[in-house]
Predicted model as a PDB file, atoms N, CA, C, CB and O in Angstrom, pLDDT in the B-factor column:
MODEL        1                                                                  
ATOM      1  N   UNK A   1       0.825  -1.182   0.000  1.00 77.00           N  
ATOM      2  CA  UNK A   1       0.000   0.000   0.000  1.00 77.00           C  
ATOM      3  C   UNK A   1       0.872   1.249   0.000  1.00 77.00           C  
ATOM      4  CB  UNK A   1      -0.940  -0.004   1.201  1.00 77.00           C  
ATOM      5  O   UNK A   1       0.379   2.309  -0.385  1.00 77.00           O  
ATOM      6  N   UNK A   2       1.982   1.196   0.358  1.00 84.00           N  
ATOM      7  CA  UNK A   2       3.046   2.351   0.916  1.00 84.00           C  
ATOM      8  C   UNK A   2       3.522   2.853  -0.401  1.00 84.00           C  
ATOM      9  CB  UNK A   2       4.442   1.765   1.956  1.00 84.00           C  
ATOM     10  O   UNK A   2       3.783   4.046  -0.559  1.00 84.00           O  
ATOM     11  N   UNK A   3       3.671   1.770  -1.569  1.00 91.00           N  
ATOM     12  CA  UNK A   3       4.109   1.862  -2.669  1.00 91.00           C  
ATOM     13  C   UNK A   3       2.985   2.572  -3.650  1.00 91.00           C  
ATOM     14  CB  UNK A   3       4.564   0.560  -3.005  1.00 91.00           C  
ATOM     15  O   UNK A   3       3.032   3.555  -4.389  1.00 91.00           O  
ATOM     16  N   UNK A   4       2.026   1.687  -3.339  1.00 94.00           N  
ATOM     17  CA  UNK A   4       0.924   2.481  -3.664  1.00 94.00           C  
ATOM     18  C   UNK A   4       0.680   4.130  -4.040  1.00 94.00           C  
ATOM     19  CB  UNK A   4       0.291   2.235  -2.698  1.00 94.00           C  
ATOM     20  O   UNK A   4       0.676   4.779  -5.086  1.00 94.00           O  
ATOM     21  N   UNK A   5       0.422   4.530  -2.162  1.00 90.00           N  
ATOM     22  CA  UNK A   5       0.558   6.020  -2.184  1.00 90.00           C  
ATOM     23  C   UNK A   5       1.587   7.100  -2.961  1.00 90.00           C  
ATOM     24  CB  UNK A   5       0.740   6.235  -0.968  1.00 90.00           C  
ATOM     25  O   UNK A   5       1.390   8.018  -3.758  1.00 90.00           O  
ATOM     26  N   UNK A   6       2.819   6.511  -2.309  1.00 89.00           N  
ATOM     27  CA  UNK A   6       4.121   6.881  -2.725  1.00 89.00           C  
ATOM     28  C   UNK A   6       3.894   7.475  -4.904  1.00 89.00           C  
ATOM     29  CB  UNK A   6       5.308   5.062  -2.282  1.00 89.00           C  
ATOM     30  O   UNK A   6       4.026   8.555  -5.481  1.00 89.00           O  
ATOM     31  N   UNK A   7       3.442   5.755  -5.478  1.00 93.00           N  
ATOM     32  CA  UNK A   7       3.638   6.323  -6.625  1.00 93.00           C  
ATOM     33  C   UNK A   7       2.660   7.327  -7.147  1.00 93.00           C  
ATOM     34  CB  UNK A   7       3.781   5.388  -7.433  1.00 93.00           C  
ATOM     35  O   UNK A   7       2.908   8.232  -7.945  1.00 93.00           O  
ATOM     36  N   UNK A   8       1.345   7.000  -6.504  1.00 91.00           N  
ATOM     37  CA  UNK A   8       0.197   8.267  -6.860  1.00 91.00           C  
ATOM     38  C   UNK A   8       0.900   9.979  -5.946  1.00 91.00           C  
ATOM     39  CB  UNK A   8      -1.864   7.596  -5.892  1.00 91.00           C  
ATOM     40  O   UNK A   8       0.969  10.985  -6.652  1.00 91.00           O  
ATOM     41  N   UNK A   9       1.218  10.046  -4.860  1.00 87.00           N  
ATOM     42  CA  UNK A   9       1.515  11.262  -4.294  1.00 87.00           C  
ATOM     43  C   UNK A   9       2.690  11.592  -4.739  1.00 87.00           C  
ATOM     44  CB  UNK A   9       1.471  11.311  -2.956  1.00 87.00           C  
ATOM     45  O   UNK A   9       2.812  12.684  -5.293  1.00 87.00           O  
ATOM     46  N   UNK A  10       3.932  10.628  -4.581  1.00 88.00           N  
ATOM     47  CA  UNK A  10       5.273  11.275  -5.078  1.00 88.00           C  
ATOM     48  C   UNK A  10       5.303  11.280  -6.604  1.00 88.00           C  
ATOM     49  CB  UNK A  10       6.594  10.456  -4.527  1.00 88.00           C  
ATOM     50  O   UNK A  10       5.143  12.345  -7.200  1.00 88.00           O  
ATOM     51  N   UNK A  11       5.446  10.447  -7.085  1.00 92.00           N  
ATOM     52  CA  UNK A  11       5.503  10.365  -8.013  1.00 92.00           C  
ATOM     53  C   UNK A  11       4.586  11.409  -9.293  1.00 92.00           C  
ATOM     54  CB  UNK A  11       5.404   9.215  -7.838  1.00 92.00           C  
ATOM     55  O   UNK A  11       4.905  12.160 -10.215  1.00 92.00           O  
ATOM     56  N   UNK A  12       3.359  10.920  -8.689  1.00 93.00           N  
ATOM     57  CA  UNK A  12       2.854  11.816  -9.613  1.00 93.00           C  
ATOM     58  C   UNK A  12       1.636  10.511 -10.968  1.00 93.00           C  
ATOM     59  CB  UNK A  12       4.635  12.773 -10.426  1.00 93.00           C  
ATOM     60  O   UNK A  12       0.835  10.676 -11.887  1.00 93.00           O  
ATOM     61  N   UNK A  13       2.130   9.605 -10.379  1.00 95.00           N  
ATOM     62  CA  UNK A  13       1.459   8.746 -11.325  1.00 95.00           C  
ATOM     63  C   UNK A  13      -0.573   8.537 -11.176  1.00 95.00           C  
ATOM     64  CB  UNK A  13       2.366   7.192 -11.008  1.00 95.00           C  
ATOM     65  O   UNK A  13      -1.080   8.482 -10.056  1.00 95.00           O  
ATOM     66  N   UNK A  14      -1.289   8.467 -12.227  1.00 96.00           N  
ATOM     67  CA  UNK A  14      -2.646   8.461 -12.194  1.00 96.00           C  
ATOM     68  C   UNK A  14      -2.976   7.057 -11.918  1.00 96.00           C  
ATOM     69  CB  UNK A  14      -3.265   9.004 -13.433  1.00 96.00           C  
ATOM     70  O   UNK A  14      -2.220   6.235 -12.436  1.00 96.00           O  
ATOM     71  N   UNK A  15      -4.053   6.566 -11.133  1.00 96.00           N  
ATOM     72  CA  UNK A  15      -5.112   5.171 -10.640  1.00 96.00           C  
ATOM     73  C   UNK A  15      -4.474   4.291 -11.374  1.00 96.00           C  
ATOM     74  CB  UNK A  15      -6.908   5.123 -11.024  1.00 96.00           C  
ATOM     75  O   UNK A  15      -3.883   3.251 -11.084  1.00 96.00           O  
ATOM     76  N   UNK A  16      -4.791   5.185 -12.982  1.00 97.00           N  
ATOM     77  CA  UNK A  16      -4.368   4.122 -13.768  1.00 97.00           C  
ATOM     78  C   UNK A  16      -3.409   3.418 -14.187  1.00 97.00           C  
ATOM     79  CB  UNK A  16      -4.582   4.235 -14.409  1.00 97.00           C  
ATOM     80  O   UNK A  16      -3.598   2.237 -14.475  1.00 97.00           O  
ATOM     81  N   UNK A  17      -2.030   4.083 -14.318  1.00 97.00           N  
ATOM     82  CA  UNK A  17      -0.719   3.651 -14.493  1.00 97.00           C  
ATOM     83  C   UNK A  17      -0.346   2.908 -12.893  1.00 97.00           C  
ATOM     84  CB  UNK A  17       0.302   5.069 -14.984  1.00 97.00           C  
ATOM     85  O   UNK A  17       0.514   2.096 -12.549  1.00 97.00           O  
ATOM     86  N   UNK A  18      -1.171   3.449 -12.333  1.00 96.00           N  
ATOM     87  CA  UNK A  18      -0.429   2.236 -10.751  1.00 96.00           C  
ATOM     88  C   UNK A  18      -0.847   1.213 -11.249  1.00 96.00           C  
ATOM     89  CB  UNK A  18      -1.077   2.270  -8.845  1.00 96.00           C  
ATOM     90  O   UNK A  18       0.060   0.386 -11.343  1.00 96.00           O  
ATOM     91  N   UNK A  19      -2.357   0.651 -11.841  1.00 97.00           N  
ATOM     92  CA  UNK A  19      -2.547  -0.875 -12.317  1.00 97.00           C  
ATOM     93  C   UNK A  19      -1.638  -0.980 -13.269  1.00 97.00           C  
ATOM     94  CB  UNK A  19      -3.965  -1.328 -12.894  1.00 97.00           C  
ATOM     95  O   UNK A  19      -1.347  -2.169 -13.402  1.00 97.00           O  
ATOM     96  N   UNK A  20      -0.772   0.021 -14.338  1.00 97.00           N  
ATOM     97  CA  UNK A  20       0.165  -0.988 -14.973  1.00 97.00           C  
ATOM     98  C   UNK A  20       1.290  -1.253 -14.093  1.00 97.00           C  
ATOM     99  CB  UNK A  20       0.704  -0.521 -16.326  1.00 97.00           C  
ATOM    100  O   UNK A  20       1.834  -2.352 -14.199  1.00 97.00           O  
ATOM    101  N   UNK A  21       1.736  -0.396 -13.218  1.00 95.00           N  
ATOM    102  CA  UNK A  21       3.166  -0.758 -12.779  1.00 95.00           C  
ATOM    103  C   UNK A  21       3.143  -1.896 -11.502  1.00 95.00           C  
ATOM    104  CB  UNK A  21       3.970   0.723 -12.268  1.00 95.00           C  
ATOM    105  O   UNK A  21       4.161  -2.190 -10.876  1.00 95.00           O  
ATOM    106  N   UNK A  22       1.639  -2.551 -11.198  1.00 95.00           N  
ATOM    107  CA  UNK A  22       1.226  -3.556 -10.654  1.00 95.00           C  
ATOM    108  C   UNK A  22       0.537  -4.411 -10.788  1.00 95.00           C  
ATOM    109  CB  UNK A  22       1.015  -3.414 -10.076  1.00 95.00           C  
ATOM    110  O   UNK A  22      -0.208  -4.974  -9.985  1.00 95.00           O  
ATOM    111  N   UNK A  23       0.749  -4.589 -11.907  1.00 96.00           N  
ATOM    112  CA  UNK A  23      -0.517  -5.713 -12.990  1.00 96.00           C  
ATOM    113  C   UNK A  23      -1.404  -6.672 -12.322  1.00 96.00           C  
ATOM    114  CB  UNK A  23       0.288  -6.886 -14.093  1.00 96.00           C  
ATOM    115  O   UNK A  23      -2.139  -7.398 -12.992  1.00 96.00           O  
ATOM    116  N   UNK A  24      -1.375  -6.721 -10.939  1.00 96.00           N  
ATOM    117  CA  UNK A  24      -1.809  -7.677  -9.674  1.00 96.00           C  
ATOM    118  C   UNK A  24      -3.054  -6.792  -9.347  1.00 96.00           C  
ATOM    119  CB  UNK A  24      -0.548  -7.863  -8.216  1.00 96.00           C  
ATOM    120  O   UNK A  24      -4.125  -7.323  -9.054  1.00 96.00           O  
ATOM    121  N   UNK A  25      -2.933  -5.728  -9.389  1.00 96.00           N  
ATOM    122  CA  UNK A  25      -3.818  -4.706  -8.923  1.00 96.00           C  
ATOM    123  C   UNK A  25      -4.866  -4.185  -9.567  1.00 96.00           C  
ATOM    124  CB  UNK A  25      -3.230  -3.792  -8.666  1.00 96.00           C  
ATOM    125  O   UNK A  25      -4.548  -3.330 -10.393  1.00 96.00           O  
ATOM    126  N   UNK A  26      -6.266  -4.458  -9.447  1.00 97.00           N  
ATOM    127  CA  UNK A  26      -7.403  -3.888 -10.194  1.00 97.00           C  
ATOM    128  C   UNK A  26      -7.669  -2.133  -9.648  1.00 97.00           C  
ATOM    129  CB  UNK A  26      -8.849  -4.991  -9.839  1.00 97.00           C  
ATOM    130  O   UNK A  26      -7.646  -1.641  -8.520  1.00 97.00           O  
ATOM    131  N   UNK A  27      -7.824  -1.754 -10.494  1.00 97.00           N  
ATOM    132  CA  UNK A  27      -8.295  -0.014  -9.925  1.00 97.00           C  
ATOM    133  C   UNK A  27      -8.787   0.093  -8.756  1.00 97.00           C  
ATOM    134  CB  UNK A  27      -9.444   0.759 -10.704  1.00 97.00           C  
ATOM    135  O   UNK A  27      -8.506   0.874  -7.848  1.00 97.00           O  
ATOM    136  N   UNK A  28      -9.785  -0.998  -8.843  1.00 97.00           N  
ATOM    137  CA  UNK A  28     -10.413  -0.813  -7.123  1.00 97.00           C  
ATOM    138  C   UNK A  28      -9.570  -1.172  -6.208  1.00 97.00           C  
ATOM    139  CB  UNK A  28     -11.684  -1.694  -6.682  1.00 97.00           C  
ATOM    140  O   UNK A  28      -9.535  -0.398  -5.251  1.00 97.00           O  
ATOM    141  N   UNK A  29      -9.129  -1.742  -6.174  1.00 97.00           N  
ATOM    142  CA  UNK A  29      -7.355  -2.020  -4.993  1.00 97.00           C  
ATOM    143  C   UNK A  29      -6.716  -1.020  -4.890  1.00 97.00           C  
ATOM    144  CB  UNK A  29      -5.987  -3.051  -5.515  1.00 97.00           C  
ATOM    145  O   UNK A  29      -6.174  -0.892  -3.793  1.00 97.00           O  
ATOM    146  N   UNK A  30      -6.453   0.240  -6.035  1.00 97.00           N  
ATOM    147  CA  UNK A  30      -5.578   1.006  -6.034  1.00 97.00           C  
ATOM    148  C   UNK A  30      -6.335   2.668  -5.075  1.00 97.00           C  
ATOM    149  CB  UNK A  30      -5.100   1.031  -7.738  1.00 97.00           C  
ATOM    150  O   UNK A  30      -5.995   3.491  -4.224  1.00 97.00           O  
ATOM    151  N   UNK A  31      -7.720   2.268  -6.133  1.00 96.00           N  
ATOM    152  CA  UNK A  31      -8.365   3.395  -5.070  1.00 96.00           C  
ATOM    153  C   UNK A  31      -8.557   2.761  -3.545  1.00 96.00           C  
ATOM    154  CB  UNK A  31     -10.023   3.925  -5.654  1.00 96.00           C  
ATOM    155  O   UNK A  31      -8.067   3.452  -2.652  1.00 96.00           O  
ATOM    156  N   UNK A  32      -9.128   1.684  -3.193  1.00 96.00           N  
ATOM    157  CA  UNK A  32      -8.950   1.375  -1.412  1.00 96.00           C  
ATOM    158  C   UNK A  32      -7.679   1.837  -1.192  1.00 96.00           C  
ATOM    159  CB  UNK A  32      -9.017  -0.347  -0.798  1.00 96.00           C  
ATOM    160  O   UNK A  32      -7.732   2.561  -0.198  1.00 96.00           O  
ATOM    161  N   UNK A  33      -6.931   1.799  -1.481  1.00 94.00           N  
ATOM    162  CA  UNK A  33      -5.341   1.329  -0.711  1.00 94.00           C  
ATOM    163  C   UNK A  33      -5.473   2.916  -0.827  1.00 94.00           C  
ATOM    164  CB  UNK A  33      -3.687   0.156  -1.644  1.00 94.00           C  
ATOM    165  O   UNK A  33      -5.458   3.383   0.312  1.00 94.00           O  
ATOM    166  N   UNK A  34      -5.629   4.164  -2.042  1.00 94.00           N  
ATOM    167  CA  UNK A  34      -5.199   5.270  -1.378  1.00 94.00           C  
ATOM    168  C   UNK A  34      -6.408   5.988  -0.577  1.00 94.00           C  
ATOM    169  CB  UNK A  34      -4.538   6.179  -2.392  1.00 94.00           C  
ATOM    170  O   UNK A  34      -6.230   6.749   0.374  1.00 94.00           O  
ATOM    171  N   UNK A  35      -7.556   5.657  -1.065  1.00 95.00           N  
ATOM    172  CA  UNK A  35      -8.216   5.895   0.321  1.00 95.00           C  
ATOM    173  C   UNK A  35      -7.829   5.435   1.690  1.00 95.00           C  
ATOM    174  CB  UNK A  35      -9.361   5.438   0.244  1.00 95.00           C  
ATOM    175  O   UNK A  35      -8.208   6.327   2.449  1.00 95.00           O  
ATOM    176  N   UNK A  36      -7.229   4.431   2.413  1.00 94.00           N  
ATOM    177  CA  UNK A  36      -6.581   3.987   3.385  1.00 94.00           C  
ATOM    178  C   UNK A  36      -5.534   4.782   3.862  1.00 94.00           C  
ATOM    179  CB  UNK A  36      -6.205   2.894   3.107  1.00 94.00           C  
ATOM    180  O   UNK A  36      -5.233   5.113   5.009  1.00 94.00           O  
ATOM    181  N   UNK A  37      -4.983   5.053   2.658  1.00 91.00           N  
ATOM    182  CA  UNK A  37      -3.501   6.066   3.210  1.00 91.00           C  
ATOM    183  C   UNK A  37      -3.710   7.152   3.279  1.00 91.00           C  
ATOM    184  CB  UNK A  37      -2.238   6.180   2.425  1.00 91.00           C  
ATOM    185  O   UNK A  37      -2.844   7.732   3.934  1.00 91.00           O  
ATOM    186  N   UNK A  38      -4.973   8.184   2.671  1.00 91.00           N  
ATOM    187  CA  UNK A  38      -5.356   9.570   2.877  1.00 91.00           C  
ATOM    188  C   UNK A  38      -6.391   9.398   4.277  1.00 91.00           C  
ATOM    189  CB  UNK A  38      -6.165  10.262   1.362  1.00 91.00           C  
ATOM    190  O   UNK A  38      -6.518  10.516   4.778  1.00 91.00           O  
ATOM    191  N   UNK A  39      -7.004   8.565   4.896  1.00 95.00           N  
ATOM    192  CA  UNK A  39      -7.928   7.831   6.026  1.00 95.00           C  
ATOM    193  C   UNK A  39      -6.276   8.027   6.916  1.00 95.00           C  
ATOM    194  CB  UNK A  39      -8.835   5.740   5.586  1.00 95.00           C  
ATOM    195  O   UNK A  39      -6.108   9.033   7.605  1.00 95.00           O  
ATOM    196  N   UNK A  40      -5.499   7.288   6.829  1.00 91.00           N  
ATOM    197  CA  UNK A  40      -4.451   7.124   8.217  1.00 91.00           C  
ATOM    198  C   UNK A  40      -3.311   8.143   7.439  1.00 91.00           C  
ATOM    199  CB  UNK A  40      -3.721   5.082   8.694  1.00 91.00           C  
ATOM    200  O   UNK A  40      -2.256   7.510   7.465  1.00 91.00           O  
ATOM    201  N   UNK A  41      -3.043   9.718   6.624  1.00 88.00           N  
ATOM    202  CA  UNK A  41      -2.149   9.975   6.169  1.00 88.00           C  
ATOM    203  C   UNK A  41      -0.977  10.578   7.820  1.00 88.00           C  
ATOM    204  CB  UNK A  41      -2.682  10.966   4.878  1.00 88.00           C  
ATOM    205  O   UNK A  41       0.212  10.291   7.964  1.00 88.00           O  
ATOM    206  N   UNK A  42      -1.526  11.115   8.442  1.00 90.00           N  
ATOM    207  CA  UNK A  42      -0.678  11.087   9.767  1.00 90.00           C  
ATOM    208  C   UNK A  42       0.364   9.981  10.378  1.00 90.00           C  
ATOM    209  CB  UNK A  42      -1.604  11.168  10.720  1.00 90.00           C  
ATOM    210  O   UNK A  42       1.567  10.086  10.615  1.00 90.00           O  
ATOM    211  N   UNK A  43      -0.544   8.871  10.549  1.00 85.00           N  
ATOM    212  CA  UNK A  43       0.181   7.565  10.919  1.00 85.00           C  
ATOM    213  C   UNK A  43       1.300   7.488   9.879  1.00 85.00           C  
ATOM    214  CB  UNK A  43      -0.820   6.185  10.872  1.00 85.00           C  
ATOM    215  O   UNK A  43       2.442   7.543  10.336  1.00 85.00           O  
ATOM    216  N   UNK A  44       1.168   7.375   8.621  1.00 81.00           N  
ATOM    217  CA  UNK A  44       2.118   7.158   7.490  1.00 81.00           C  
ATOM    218  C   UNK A  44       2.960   8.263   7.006  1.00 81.00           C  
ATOM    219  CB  UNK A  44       1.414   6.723   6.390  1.00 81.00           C  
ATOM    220  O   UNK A  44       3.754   8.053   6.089  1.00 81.00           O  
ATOM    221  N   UNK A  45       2.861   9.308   7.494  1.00 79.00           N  
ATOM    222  CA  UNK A  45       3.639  10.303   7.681  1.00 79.00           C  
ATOM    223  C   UNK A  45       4.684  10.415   8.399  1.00 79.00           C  
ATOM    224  CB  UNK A  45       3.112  11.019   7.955  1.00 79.00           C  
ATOM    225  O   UNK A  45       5.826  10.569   7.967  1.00 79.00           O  
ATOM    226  N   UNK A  46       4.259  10.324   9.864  1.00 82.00           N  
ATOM    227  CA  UNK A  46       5.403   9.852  11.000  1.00 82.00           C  
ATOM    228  C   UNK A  46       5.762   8.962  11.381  1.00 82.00           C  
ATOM    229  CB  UNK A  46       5.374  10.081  11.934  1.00 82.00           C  
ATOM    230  O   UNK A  46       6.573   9.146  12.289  1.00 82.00           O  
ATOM    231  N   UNK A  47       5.513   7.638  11.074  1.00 71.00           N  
ATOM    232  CA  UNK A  47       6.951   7.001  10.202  1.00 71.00           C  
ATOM    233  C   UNK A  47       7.262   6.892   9.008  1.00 71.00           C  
ATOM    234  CB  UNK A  47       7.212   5.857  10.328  1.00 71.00           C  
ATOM    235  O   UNK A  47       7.853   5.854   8.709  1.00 71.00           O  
ATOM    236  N   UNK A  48       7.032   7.727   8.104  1.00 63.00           N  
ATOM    237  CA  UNK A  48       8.093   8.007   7.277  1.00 63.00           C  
ATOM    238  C   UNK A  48       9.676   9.195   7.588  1.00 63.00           C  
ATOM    239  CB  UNK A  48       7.216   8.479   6.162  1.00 63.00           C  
ATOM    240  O   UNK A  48      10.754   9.499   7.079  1.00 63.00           O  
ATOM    241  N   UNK A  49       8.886   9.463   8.663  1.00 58.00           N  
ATOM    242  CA  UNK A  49       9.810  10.971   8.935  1.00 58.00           C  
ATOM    243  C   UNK A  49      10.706  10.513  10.480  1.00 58.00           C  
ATOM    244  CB  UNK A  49       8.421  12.766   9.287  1.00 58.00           C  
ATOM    245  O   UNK A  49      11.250  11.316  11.238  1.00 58.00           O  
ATOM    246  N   UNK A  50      10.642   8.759  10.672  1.00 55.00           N  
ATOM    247  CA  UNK A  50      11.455   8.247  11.759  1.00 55.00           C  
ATOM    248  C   UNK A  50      12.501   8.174  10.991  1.00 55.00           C  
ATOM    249  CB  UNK A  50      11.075   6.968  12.514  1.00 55.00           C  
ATOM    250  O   UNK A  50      12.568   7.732   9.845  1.00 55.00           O  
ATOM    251  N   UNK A  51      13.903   8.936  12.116  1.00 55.00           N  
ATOM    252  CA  UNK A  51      15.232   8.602  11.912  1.00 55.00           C  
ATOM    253  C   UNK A  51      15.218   7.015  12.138  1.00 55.00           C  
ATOM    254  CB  UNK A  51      16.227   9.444  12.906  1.00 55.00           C  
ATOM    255  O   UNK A  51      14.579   6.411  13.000  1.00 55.00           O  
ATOM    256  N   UNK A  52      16.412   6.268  10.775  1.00 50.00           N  
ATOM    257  CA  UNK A  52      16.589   4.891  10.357  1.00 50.00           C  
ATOM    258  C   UNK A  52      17.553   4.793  11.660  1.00 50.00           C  
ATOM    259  CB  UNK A  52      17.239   4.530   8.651  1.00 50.00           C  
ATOM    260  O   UNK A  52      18.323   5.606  12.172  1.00 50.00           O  
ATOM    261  N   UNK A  53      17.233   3.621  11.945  1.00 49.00           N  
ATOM    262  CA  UNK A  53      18.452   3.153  13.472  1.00 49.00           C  
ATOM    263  C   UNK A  53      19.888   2.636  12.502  1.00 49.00           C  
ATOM    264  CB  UNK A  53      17.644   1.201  14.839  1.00 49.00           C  
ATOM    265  O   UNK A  53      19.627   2.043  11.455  1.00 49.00           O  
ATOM    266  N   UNK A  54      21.283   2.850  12.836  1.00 44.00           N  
ATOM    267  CA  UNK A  54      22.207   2.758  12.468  1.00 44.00           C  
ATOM    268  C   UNK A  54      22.342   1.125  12.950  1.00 44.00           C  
ATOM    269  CB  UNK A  54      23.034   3.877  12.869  1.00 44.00           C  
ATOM    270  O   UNK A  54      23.373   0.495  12.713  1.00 44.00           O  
TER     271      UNK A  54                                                      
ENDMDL                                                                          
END                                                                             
Protein backbone atom coordinates (compact mmCIF):
# COMPACT_ATOMS: atom_id res chain seq x y z
CA UNK A 1 0.00 0.00 0.00
CA UNK A 2 3.05 2.35 0.92
CA UNK A 3 4.11 1.86 -2.67
CA UNK A 4 0.92 2.48 -3.66
CA UNK A 5 0.56 6.02 -2.18
CA UNK A 6 4.12 6.88 -2.72
CA UNK A 7 3.64 6.32 -6.63
CA UNK A 8 0.20 8.27 -6.86
CA UNK A 9 1.51 11.26 -4.29
CA UNK A 10 5.27 11.28 -5.08
CA UNK A 11 5.50 10.36 -8.01
CA UNK A 12 2.85 11.82 -9.61
CA UNK A 13 1.46 8.75 -11.33
CA UNK A 14 -2.65 8.46 -12.19
CA UNK A 15 -5.11 5.17 -10.64
CA UNK A 16 -4.37 4.12 -13.77
CA UNK A 17 -0.72 3.65 -14.49
CA UNK A 18 -0.43 2.24 -10.75
CA UNK A 19 -2.55 -0.88 -12.32
CA UNK A 20 0.17 -0.99 -14.97
CA UNK A 21 3.17 -0.76 -12.78
CA UNK A 22 1.23 -3.56 -10.65
CA UNK A 23 -0.52 -5.71 -12.99
CA UNK A 24 -1.81 -7.68 -9.67
CA UNK A 25 -3.82 -4.71 -8.92
CA UNK A 26 -7.40 -3.89 -10.19
CA UNK A 27 -8.29 -0.01 -9.92
CA UNK A 28 -10.41 -0.81 -7.12
CA UNK A 29 -7.35 -2.02 -4.99
CA UNK A 30 -5.58 1.01 -6.03
CA UNK A 31 -8.37 3.40 -5.07
CA UNK A 32 -8.95 1.37 -1.41
CA UNK A 33 -5.34 1.33 -0.71
CA UNK A 34 -5.20 5.27 -1.38
CA UNK A 35 -8.22 5.89 0.32
CA UNK A 36 -6.58 3.99 3.38
CA UNK A 37 -3.50 6.07 3.21
CA UNK A 38 -5.36 9.57 2.88
CA UNK A 39 -7.93 7.83 6.03
CA UNK A 40 -4.45 7.12 8.22
CA UNK A 41 -2.15 9.97 6.17
CA UNK A 42 -0.68 11.09 9.77
CA UNK A 43 0.18 7.57 10.92
CA UNK A 44 2.12 7.16 7.49
CA UNK A 45 3.64 10.30 7.68
CA UNK A 46 5.40 9.85 11.00
CA UNK A 47 6.95 7.00 10.20
CA UNK A 48 8.09 8.01 7.28
CA UNK A 49 9.81 10.97 8.93
CA UNK A 50 11.45 8.25 11.76
CA UNK A 51 15.23 8.60 11.91
CA UNK A 52 16.59 4.89 10.36
CA UNK A 53 18.45 3.15 13.47
CA UNK A 54 22.21 2.76 12.47
Amino acid sequence: MKDVASAYEHSGYSPDEITQLYPDLTLGDVHRALAYYYDHIDDFRSSSSEPASA
